[in-house]
N, C-alpha and C positions, 0 to 999 in steps of 0.2 A: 367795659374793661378792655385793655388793650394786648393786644396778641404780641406775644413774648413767646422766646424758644434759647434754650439751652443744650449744648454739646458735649457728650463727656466721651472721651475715650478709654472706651473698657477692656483696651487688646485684641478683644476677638472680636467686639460691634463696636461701631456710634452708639450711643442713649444718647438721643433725640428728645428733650424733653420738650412737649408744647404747652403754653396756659394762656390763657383770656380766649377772646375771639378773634376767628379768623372769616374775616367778611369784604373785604377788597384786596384785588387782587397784589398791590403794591406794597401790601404790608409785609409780605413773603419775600417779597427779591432778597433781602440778606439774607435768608434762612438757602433760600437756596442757591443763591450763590455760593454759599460754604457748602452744600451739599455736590456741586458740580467740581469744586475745588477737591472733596473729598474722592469721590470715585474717578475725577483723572489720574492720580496716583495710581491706585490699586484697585482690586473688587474692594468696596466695601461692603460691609452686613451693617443695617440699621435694625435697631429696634427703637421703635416710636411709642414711646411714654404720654398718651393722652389723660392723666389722672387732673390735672389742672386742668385742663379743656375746658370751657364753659358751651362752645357754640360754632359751628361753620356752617357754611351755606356750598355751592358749589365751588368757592373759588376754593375752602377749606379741603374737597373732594380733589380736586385737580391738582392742589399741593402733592398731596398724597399719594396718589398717581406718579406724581414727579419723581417723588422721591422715590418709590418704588422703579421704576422706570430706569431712572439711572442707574442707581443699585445692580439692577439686572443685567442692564447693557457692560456693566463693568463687572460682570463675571459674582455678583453679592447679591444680598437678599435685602428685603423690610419684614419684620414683623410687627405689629400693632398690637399694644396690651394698654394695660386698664383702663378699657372704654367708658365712658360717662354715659349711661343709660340712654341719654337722647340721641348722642352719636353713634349708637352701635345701633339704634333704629334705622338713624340715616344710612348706615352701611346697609341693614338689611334689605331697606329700601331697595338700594341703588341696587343691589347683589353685588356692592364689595365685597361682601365676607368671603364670597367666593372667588378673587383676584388677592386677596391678602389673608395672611396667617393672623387669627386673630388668636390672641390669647391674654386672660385673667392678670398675667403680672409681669415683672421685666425678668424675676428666674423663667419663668416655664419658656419666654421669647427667648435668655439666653440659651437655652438648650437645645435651642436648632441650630446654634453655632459652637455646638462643641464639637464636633468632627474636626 
């Protein structure tokens, strides 16, 4: 399956939607290119919708990173919701969970951008 991503702007976040897999690293360049494009304007707040996710490996992990990263550097956040059982292994692994807000759904991520 091939790694696809969609952008919605919800006013107060991105929803970051990802599906398929993400397993080399060039498959990402437009995703975050628009992600770079996005936090030069403003801070943004992401929330990353992995419910279609099937699969990453580390380049999938360093996305991730990115996107939070930027996020940050521009004054915004990422949150991370509906993990796919496999991937939220791989966070525990890594101990992403503890670099990222992880939560169950895109309301409970939006809720850290209602201030």
């Amino acid at each position: 399956m091939e790694f696809g991503y969609n952008i919605t702007d919800k006013s107060k976040y991105m929803l970051v939607s990802l599906k398929g897999n993400l397993i080399e690293k060039n498959q990402a360049n437009d995703l975050m290119e628009d992600i770079t494009t996005m936090t030069e304007k403003d801070g943004s707040n992401f929330v990353i919708d992995l419910a279609n996710f099937k699969y990453m490996n580390s380049t999938g992990l360093n996305v991730l990173l990115g996107i939070l990263s930027k996020a940050r550097k521009s004054g915004g956040e990422a949150v991370i919701c509906a993990v796919p059982d496999k991937i939220k292994t791989l966070l525990v692994i890594t101990k992403l969970v503890n670099v990222f807000s992880v939560v169950d759904n895109e309301e409970l991520a939006a809720a850290a951008f209602q201030n």
